[in-house]
C-alpha positions as CSV (number, residue, x, y, z in Angstrom):
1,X,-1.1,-1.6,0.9
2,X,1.1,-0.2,-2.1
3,X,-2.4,-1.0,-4.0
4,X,-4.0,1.7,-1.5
5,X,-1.7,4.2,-1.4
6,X,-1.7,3.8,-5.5
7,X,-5.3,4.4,-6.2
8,X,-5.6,7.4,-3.5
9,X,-2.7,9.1,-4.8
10,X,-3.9,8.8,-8.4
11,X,-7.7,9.7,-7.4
12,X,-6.3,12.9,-5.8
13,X,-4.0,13.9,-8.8
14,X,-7.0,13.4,-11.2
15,X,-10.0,14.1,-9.0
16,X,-8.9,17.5,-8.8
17,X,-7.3,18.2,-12.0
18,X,-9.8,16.7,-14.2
19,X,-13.4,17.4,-12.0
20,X,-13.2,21.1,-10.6
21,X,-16.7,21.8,-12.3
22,X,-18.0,17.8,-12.1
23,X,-21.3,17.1,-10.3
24,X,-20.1,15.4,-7.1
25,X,-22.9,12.0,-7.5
26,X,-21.3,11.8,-11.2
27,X,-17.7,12.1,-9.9
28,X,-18.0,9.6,-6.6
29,X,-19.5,7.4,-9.0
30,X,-16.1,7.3,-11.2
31,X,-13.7,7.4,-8.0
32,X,-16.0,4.4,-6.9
33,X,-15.9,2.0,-10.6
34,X,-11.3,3.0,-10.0
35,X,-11.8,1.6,-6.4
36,X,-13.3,-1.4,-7.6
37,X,-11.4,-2.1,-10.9
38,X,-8.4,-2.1,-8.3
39,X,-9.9,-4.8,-6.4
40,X,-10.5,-2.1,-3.0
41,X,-13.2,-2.7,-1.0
42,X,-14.1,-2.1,2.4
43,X,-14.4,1.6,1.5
44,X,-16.5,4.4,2.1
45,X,-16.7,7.6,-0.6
46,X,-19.0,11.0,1.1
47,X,-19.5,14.2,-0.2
48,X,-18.9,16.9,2.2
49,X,-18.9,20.8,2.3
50,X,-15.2,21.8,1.3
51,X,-13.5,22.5,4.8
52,X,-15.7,20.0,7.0
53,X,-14.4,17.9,9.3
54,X,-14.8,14.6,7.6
55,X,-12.5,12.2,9.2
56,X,-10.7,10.9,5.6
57,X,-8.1,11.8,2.9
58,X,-9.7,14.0,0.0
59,X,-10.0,12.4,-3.1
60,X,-12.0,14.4,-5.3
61,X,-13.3,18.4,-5.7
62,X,-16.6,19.0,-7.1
63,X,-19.0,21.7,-7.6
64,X,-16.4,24.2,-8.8
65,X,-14.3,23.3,-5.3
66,X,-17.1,23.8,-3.1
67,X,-17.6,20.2,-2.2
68,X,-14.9,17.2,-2.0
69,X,-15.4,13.5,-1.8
70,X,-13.4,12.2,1.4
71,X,-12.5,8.0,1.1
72,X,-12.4,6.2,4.4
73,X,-11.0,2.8,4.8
């Protein structure tokens, strides 16, 4: 669980610091290869409209903030 809460905290500090202008396939792709070199699975990574009800924790802006990448477990 410490694993988890790792790997989303870090995603969130450096999805949005490092991919404000990123395209959102190249970005979920990165957040994915993380997840996986940290042994996660069981996950899901989805590309919503920024302010939709998605149903997970933000990990990721794209598009110049207009989209985010939302992780469910």
């Amino acid at each position: 669980m410490k694993k988890f809460i790792l790997a989303v905290g870090l995603l969130s500090l450096a999805g949005s610091a490092l991919a404000a202008g990123k395209p959102c396939e190249e970005l979920k792709a990165e957040i994915a290869a993380k997840l996986d070199a940290k042994g996660v699975s069981g996950y899901s990574l989805e590309i919503v409209d920024k302010g939709a009800a998605a149903g997970g924790k933000v990990v990721g802006k794209c598009e110049s903030g207009a989209k985010v990448i939302v992780y469910k477990r």
